[in-house]
Steps between C-alpha positions, in 0.01 A plus 500: 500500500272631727612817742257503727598445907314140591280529766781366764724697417320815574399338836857466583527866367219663667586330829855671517300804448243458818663723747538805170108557506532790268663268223314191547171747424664634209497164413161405552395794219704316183268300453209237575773172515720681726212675724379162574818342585598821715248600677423214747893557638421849479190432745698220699604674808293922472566558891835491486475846331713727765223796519258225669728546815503811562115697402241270652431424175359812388774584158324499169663195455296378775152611384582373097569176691163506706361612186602130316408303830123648490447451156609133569242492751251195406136676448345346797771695715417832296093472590587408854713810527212700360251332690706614798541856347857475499662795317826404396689834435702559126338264371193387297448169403626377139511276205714167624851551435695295198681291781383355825813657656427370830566128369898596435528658827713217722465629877196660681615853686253545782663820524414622126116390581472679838621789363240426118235465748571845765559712230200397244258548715400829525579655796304842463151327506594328816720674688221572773406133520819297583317161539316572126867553387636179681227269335549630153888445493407168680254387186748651268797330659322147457365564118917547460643242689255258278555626189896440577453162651302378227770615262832485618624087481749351737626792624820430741547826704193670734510720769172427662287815722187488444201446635321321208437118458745470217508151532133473411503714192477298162825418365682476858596167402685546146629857666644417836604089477853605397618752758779427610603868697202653736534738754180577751427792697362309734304762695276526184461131374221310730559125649226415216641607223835373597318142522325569164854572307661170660246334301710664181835580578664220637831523292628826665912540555498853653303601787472849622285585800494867563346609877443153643428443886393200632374193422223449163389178421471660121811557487629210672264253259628752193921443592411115570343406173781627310670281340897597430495838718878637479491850641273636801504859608301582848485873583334513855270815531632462933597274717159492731462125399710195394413303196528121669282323190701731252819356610421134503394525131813672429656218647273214258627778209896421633584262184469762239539846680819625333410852695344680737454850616339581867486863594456774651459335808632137477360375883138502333579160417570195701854388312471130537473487129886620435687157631298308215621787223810271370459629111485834576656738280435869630427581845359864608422538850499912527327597837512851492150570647705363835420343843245588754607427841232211549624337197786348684349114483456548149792697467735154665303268270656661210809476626453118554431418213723681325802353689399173400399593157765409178472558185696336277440648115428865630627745262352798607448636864332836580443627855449767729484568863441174597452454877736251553843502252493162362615590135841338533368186613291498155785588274765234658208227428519625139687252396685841306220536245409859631509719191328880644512576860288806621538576867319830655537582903489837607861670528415654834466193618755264426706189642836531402591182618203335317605734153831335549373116508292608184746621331713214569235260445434637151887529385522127569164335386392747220773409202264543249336840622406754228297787658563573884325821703626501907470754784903536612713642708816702423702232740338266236720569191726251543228257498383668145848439351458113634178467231689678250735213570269214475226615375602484106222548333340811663327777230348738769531635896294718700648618790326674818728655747491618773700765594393732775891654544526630157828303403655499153386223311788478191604173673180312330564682133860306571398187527254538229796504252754291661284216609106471346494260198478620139144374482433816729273756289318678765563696826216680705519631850353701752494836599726472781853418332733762465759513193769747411447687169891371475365093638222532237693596209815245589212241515350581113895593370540105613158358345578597173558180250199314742164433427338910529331529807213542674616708794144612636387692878168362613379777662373812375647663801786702436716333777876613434497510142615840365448717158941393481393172497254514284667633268751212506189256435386710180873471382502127531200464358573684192806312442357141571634430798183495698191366314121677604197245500221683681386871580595487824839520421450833367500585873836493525674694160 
């Protein structure tokens, strides 16, 4: 009998262990068997590691990493770096390592190789020569982004700023042909290298365009010739322009978009497209860079279309300060699939007739609602304890409230516990209400035997919350009644 772990078996083992670096290395030292079967998940995802976040890149983790990526570095790349008399700082060049590393890496972080590129190259020598500097991290930056793309196979994930022609670098093919998730910071990626990575990726789902404006015919060509498109993201860098070729394609796209995201300023598109959107899943419309006064034709258009707009299988809607309020209109042409609603307008500036309707409108078409954040009024409650009553199935509210006269709030902690469902796990509100130390202790005295909860203020504002009723928090807490997920609700105990 033999008792040695098979080979899949230790795979199974040593993927349960990929987020506990420190053990899955320990690993890696047994012995030759298990170092080979380790360390390619060990090496799967390296710039996930938190410190990459938060240095620029410049830990000693960093540099032992830089260290590995030079010495990977093909010797044609090495002499032109020489050639160049590029000085690449803590580090002299090596012996090939046992493993090409770079070949069990499964994503490409731009971010990692901007900061590899700044902080090998030696600032000291050039510090008095800026465009010196600029053309050696350039010619560094492309000797990296080759050796990865020659490397890394059908990679699915890529967040794409840079400047180099990645999609003519050998291997762009085998690396890129699978990606199914790119985002683009679009004031960095040119119309012809947009046209060169059509030619590739033509299988993308998620789309993320970071500081659009206007119309490119790259980009237009690059969102056309995909083939089964399902989410598109459009963050407008203004709202000088509006995209009329963008939206038509979004409109050929219509048959598989499943979502769509347009902000911060949603007039920068002409919305013809959102009529033809029947299988959309997720809508986001958050215009929160606002209206100029001479966007009012633009501003009306919107507001057509979205009157006459329905969507049928939407799950998930998302807005905020939209110009015209036409969000009840979209959730009673539902059909009562809505799932999360997310609704932002500014609580100094609020239709309490229109918060009424909404909160009507949601009570009686959202049955199957699970996650719900509203700005309300305190005249509102009784429309809060009418989805409590129909809404069933609700896990989490987020209340904004206004509530400029300072009034005592222990009305809403009441119908909390008489009326929200038992699904109900988590409660977060603004600043601005107002509870009783004796309201807020009645309220967790009568959540006990529930589901503990996640009673959280979204503000870091201190608002009317007291040391007294903090102290009641840290109580609950201790004893289960209230249950803490994040830091933030440290804030309040």
């Amino acid at each position: 009998m033999s008792y040695y772990l098979t080979q899949d078996c230790l795979i199974m083992i040593f993927n349960e262990l990929r987020d506990d670096l420190s053990s899955l290395y320990s690993c890696i030292l047994v012995n030759r068997f298990w170092c080979r079967i380790a360390m390619p998940i060990l090496w799967k995802t390296p710039f996930e590691i938190n410190p990459f976040e938060f240095d620029n890149g410049k830990s000693p983790l960093h540099y032992k990493l830089y260290n590995v990526m030079i010495s990977l570095l093909p010797t044609s790349s090495k002499q032109l770096l020489l050639k160049n008399n590029i000085e690449i700082t803590y580090h002299k060049f090596s012996d090939q390592p046992f493993f090409n590393y770079i070949s069990f890496i499964s994503q490409i972080s731009s971010v990692f190789i901007k900061n590899m590129t700044q902080n090998l190259i030696n600032e000291e020598i050039d510090k008095f020569n800026k465009f010196q500097r600029e053309y050696k991290q350039n010619l560094l930056e492309q000797e990296f982004y080759k050796l990865f793309i020659k490397n890394c196979k059908d990679i699915k994930y890529f967040y794409w700023q840079t400047l180099q022609p990645i999609s003519q670098y050998e291997g762009a093919l085998n690396c890129f042909s699978k990606l199914h998730t790119l985002s683009i910071e679009f004031q960095i990626v040119t119309t012809t290298a947009l046209f060169g990575m059509a030619q590739i990726c033509q299988n993308i789902e998620e789309l993320n365009i970071f500081e659009c404006y206007g119309d490119n015919s790259g980009l237009i060509n690059f969102i056309d010739i995909q083939k089964n498109l399902k989410s598109l993201s459009l963050s407008f860098k203004d709202s000088k322009n509006q995209s009329i070729q963008l939206s038509e394609v979004i409109e050929r796209k219509a048959s598989t978009l499943k979502k769509l995201i347009i902000e911060p300023y949603i007039i920068s598109i002409l919305p013809k497209f959102l009529p033809s959107l029947i299988n959309l899943q997720c809508l986001e419309l958050n215009n929160y860079g606002g209206i100029d006064e001479m966007d009012i034709f633009r501003e009306e258009k919107w507001n057509e279309y979205l009157t006459k707009s329905s969507f049928p299988n939407l799950q998930n809607l998302k807005t905020s300060f939209l110009p015209y309020p036409r969000e009840c209109d979209l959730i009673e042409r539902s059909n009562g699939n809505i799932l999360e609603i997310e609704m932002f307008r500014s609580i100094y500036n609020q239709d309490s007739s229109y918060t009424e309707k909404l909160i009507k409108t949601i009570a009686k078409n959202c049955p199957k609602i699970n996650k719900l954040t509203i700005d309300a009024e305190l005249e509102n409650l009784n429309g809060i304890k009418e989805i409590f009553l129909n809404c069933r199935q609700l896990k989490k509210i987020n209340l904004s409230i206004r509530n400029d006269e300072e009034l005592n709030c222990d009305e809403l902690l009441k119908i909390l516990i008489d009326y929200s469902p038992k699904s109900l796990y988590e409660f977060s509100f603004c600043e601005n209400l107002i509870f009783t130390i004796e309201g807020l202790n009645n309220f967790f005295e009568n959540w006990r035997g529930r589901k503990p909860l996640v009673f959280n203020k979204y503000s870091y504002r201190i608002g009317y919350f007291t040391n007294d009723h903090r102290m009641i928090v840290k109580k609950y807490l201790e004893e289960g009644v209230i249950k803490k997920t994040n830091p933030k609700f440290l804030y309040l105990v």
